[in-house]
N, C-alpha and C positions, 0 to 999 in steps of 0.2 A: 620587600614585604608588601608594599603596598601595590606594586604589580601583581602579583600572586593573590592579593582582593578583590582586584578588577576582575581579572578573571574569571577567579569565583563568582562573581556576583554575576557576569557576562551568561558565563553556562547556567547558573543557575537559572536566570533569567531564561532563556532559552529552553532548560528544560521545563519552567513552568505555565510557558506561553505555546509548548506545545501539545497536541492533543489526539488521542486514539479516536478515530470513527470506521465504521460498519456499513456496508449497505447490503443485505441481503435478498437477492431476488430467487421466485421458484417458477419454473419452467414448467411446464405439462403436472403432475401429483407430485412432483418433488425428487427427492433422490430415492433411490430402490435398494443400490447396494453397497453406499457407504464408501465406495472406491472414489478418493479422491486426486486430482489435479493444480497444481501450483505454479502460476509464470506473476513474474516482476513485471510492471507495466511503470513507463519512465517519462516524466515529463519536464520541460523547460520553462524559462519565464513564470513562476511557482505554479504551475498548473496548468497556462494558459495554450504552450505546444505541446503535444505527444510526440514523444520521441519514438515509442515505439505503442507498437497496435496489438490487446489480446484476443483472439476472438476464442469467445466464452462456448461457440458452439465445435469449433475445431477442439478445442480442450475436451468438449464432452465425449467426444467421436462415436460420432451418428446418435450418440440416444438422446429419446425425446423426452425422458421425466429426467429432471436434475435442477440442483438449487449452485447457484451464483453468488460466490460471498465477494465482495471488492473490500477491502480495507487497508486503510494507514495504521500498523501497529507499532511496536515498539522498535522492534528491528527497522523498521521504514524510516523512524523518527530518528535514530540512530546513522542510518547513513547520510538522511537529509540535513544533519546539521552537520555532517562531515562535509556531505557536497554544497550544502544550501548556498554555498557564499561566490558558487558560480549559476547558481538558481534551476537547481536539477534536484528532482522530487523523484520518490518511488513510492509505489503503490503494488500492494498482494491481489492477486486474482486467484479465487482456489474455486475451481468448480468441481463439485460431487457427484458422480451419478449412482 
């Protein structure tokens, strides 16, 4: 029982020391047609390596108005406490054009 407390209190812990953020950038007037794009961007040592590279303007292909959202959501925060405890992070790139 009192193993089954730790626990709880472990994840708990975890999930309330964890947190959603947003950074939204707009390229040229923004997005046009609402058609959007999604890749996972992965990092090491909690942020400090890139494991892997998005580039936000290959996502766009070729166009020049489009907005750039990065974010840690919940799905992110979800695998990172599954992976955190070998210190690999994910992170959403959605770019719109």
């Amino acid at each position: 029982m009192k193993k089954m407390l730790k626990l709880a209190l472990v994840l708990a812990m975890c999930a309330a020391l964890s947190g959603c953020w947003t950074f939204d950038h707009q390229v040229g007037t923004g997005a046009q047609s609402g058609v959007s794009k999604k890749k996972k961007q992965w990092f090491a040592l909690w942020g400090l390596v890139p494991l892997t590279t998005v580039d936000a303007k290959t996502l766009a292909g070729g166009a020049e108005n489009y907005n750039i959202q990065t974010q840690q959501a919940i799905d992110d925060i979800v695998i990172g406490i599954i992976t955190g405890w070998v210190t690999i992070y994910p992170q959403t790139v959605t770019v719109t054009k």
